[in-house]
C-alpha positions in Angstrom: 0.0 0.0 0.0 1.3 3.3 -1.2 1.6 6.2 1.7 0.6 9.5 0.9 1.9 12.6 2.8 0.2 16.1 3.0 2.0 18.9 3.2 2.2 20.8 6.8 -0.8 23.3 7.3 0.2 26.9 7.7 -1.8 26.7 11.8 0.9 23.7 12.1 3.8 25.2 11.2 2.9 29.1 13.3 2.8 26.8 16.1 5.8 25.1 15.8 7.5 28.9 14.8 5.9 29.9 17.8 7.4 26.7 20.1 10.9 27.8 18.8 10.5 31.1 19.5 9.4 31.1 23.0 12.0 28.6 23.4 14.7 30.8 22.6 12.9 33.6 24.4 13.0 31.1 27.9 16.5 30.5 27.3 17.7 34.0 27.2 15.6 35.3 29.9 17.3 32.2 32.0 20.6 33.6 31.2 20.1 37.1 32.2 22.7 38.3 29.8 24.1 41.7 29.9 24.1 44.9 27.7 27.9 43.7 26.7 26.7 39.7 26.1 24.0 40.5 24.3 25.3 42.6 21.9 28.1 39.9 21.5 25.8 37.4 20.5 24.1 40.1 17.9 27.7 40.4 16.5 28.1 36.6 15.8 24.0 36.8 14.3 25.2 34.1 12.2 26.5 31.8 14.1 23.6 32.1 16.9 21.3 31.8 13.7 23.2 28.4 12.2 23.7 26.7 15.7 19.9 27.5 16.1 18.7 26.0 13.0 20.8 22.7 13.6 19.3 22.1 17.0 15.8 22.8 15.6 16.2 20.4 12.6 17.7 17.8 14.6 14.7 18.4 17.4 11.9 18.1 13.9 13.5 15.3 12.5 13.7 13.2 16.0 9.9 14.3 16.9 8.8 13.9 13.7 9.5 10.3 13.2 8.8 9.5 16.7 6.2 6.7 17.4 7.0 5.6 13.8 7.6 1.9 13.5 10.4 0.6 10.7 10.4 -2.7 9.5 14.1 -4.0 9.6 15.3 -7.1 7.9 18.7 -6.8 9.9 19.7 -10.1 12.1 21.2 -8.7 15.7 22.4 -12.0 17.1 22.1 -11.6 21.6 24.4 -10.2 23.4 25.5 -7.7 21.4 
């Protein structure tokens, strides 16, 4: 049997925008950074903006799939 997939609905993906953004929002109020360390982290935008989009697509891709059953036709002999 063929699976289809439909495409993510634009409600779907403002929540998960807005999951990532209060996320980031949490952590920096956690940190209490100062005038000098924030403006340190607006200099290296880039970087904060690439490290950010990693975690987030590693984060997607694990909850994504989760729950999702894959048939295997690997042998794993015990005790390994």
């Amino acid at each position: 049997m063929a699976m289809t997939t439909q495409s993510i609905t634009s409600g779907q993906e403002k929540q998960i925008v807005r999951f990532g953004s209060d996320a980031v929002e949490a952590a920096l109020k956690s940190l209490a950074l100062d005038k000098d360390g924030a403006q340190r982290v607006i200099e290296h935008g880039d970087e904060f903006a690439s490290e950010i989009r990693n975690a987030a697509h590693a984060v997607l891709q694990n909850l994504s799939l989760k729950g999702e059953e894959v048939s295997s036709n690997l042998y794993i002999p015990r005790g390994l």
